[in-house]
N, C-alpha and C positions, 0 to 999 in steps of 0.2 A: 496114109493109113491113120485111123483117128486110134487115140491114145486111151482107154478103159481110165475113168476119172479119177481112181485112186493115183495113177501115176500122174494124173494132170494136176492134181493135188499137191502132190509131192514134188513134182517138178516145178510148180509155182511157191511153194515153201522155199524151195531150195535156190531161189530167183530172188528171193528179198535181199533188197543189201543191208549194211551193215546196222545202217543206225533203227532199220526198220524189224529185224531181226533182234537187235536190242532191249527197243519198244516192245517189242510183241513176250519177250521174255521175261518184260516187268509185267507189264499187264495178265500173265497168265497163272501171275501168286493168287493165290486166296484172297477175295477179298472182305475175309472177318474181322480184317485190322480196321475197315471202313466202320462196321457195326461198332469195333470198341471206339473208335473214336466219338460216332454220335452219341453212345450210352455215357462218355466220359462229359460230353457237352448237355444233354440232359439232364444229369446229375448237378451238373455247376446253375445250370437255369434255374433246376428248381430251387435252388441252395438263392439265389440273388434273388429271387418270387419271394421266399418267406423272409427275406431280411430286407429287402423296401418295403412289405407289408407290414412288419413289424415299426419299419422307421417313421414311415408315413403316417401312421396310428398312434405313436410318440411323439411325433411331433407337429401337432394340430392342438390349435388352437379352441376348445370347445364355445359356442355363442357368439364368434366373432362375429354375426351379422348382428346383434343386441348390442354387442360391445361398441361396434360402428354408430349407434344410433345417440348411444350415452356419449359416445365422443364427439359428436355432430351437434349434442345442445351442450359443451363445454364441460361434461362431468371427468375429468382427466384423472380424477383419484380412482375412480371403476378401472382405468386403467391400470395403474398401479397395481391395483389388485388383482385383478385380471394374469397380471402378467407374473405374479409370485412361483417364483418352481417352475415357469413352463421356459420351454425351448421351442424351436423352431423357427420359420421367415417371420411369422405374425408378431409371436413373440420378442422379437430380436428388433422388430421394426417400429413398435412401440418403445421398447425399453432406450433405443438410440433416439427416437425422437425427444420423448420426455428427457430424453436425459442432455441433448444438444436444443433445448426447448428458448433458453435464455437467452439464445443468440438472433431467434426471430424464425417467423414461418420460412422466409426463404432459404438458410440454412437447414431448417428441420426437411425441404425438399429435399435437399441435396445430400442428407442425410438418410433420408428413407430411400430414395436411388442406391446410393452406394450400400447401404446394406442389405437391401434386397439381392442387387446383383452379387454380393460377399455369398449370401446362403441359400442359390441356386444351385449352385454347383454340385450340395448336399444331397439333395433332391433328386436330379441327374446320375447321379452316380451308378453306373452299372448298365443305365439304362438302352448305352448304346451297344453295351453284348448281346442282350437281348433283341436290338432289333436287325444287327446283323447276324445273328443268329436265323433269328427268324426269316430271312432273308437267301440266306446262303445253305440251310440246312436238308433241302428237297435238292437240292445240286450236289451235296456232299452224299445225299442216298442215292442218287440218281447214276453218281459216280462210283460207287457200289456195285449198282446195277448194270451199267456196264462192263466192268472188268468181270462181274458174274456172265454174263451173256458171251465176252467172249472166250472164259473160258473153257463153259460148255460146249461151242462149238468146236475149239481147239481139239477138247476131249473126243466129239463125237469124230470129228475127221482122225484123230488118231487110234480109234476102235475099229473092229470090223464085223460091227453089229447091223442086222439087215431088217426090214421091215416094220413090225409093231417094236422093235428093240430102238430102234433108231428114235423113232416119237418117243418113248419111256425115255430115253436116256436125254433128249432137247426138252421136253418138259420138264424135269426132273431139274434140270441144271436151272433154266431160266425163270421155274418157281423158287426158285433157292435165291437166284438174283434180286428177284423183285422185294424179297424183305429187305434189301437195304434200302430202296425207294420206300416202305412204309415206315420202318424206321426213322428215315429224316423227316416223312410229314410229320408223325408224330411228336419230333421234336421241336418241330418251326411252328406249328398251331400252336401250342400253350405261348410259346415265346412269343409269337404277336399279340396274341390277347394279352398279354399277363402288362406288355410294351405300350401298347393302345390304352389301358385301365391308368399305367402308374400317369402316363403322358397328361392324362384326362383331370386328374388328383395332382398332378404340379399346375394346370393351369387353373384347375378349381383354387389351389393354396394361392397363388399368385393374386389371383382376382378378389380374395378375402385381403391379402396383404391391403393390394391396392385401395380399398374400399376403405379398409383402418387408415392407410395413410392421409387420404384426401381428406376424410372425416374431422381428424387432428386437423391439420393444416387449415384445412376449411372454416373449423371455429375457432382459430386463433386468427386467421383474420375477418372475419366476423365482429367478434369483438376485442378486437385488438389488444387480448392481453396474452401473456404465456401462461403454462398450467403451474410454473412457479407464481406469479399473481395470482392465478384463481384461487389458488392450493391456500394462499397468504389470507386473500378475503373471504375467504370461508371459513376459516379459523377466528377471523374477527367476528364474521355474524356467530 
């Protein structure tokens, strides 16, 4: 004799063992707690967008490609000025070279290395929330979305609604689901863009660094003096 499905239901309900019965009890909570968690990670994204845009914009070096060029035919005092009040890689990479200048260009290399690599790190900062973020945030809606799907069906197997009730009440659930999936795209697209932008502006800051480095270095040995000698004979002309 075959069994009328609500009891085949039931009877396979009542068939899960222990641990699966467990599972199925956690997954049948709400899952709004999913929603506040991306709103919570949203909010922090945007919070780490406006303060690397803000860091990035404070610490840039304005004209370093003019600055590079004055430092290429030995005007080292542009430098100096240049570098008054600023901060950042640029800044920082100048100020230690000129300032370990008396010890010879290959010092002043080993110089602009180590403080390059010193105030990267500055730069980076945050940057890798952002791209796990971006990463992981359609999985964390997506996981949303599941525990909504199953609990509308839970729902509908434990109702005893028939016909156009049945579709109302499976749509109704798995439209409800699916804003957690939109929710985390929403929040992993700005976070890659925003990931991709800062990424693109530390290798642009890098490549300015580089180019002032080599500049200095380059015309001290060019003509073989440090920008303490230059600084000296141009005081005497």
């Amino acid at each position: 004799m075959t069994l009328p499905p609500i009891l085949l239901a039931q009877s396979g309900h009542s068939e899960l063992g222990w641990l699966s019965s467990k599972l199925l009890g956690v997954t049948l909570t709400s899952a709004e707690w999913v929603l506040w968690i991306l709103v919570v990670l949203s909010v922090l994204s945007i919070a780490i967008m406006l303060e690397r845009a803000v860091y990035f914009t404070r610490h840039r070096l304005p004209d370093s490609e003019a600055l590079a060029v004055r430092l290429a035919k030995g005007d080292f005092e542009a430098g100096r000025k240049a570098i008054e009040g600023k901060t950042g890689m640029e800044a920082a990479v100048i100020r230690e070279a000129l300032a370990s200048s008396a010890q010879g260009a290959d010092t002043v290399e080993q110089v602009i290395a180590s403080t390059m690599a010193r105030e990267r790190p500055q730069y980076e900062r945050f940057l890798s929330f952002l791209g796990t973020l971006g990463n992981n945030a359609p999985f964390i809606g997506l996981f949303g979305t599941v525990l909504g799907i199953i609990k509308a069906f839970n729902d509908l197997g434990a109702s005893n609604v028939k016909g156009a009730a049945i579709q109302q009440t499976v749509m109704a659930g798995i439209s409800e689901a699916l804003v957690a999936t939109a929710v985390g795209l929403a929040v992993a697209i700005p976070a890659v863009v925003a990931f991709n932008i800062f990424n693109r502006q530390l290798k642009t800051v890098t490549s300015r660094t580089n180019a002032l480095g080599h500049a200095l270095v380059g015309s001290m040995r060019a003509s073989g003096r440090t920008p303490d000698t230059a600084a000296r004979a141009a005081e005497v002309r």
